[in-house]
Steps between C-alpha positions, in 0.01 A plus 500: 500500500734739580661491128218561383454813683837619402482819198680418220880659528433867324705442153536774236711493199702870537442521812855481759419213777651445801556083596616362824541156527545336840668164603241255671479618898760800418759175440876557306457493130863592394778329688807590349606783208450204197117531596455852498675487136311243371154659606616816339624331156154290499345776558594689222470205253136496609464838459619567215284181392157671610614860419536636818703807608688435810545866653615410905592218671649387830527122619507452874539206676154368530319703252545752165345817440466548091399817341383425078311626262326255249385471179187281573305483743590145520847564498637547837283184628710291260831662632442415839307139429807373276751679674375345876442110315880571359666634866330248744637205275792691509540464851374204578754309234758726650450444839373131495183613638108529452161655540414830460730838496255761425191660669207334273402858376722811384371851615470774258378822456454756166737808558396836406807603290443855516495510910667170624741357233815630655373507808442123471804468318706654870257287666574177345975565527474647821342166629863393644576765694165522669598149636786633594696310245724776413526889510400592147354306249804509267680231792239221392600331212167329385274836422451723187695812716822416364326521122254795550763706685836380451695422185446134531356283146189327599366312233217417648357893572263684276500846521117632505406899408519615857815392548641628170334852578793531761759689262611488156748236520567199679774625760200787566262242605733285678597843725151622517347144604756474754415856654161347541620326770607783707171515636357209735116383350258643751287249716193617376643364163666190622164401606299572201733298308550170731046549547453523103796197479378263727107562414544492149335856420588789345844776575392786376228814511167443461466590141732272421330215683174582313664514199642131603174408606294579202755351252477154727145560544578414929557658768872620573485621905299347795148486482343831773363296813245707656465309789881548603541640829794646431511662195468884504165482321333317741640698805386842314166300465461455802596859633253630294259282645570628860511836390129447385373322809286662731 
């Protein structure tokens, strides 16, 4: 019952996505710098396969944060199917071992380009050094940082319009990228994206999720709960109601 009361993952050719992809019960999924290589070399065969632009990356320990842009809308589904069959054979081959690696679902959620791309994009590198990894995101060796912002050749990146809007030339986007990260991401923001992440909704403004929502023809945000006792429409409700009381 409960997969049947699942939405279907929001998928729109065009439109950036952000994927995170969990081991089963937060377990290791790369073990020793051969794994993290070969996930990243699959996972440009595969994308390259489906015609998917891979924009961000980082590969943690138990899980990956991915930030693409497809072609079809059935395109980063088939990344992350044939790319997760591929890996967990992989390992288990590898490491003489068996059953599952992966959480049975990836999260995902439709990025508003205009307000959230690069902001995802920080999000997504900057992963290590909120886990206190390392000090700044160019120390971790399995992210996109090193590609976006430094002079490193990764294959595997796509550069999408927001990021080429940067400057002129390449060594102008790598420098103004990298400024990006001057800044720490607010809370506020942090939270909006790990909420539209792990929910599967929309990250972006509200035009932009009706836009979403009219071209998928569902909804792209939580459903309004009137009866929630703790939403600020209910408690103005219910001060109104007061007010009005003899």
């Amino acid at each position: 019952m409960e997969s049947m009361a699942r939405l279907a993952r929001l998928a729109l050719e065009g439109v950036p996505c952000h994927v995170i992809q969990r081991g089963n019960n937060r377990q290791v999924t790369f073990f020793s710098g051969d794994d993290y290589a070969v996930y990243l070399d699959r996972l440009k065969d595969y994308a390259d396969k489906y015609q998917v632009a891979v924009h961000a990356f980082v590969l943690m320990t138990n899980h990956v944060h991915l930030l693409m842009t497809p072609t079809t809308k059935t395109g980063i589904a088939q990344v992350m199917q044939s790319l997760g069959r591929f890996y967990v054979r992989y390992i288990n081959q590898t490491y003489q071992r068996s059953g599952t690696l992966w959480e049975g679902r990836y999260k995902s959620t439709l990025v508003d380009e205009e307000r959230y791309f690069l902001t995802v994009s920080r999000y997504i590198e900057l992963n290590p050094v909120r886990a206190g990894m390392v000090d700044h995101p160019a120390d971790y060796p399995w992210s996109s940082y090193s590609g976006n912002a430094g002079d490193k050749k990764i294959a595997l990146l796509s550069p999408h319009a927001c990021y080429q809007a940067l400057g002129q030339s390449s060594a102008e986007r790598r420098t103004a990228y990298a400024a990006l990260f001057q800044e720490a991401l607010p809370d506020k923001t942090l939270e909006d994206i790990r909420s539209a992440s792990n929910k599967g909704w929309v990250l972006g403004r509200e035009d932009f999720k009706q836009q979403i929502a009219e071209a998928l023809g569902r909804r792209t945000s939580p459903a309004a709960r009137g009866g929630d006792r703790k939403s600020e429409a209910f408690k103005k409700a219910q001060g109104q109601r007061r007010q009005k009381s003899p």
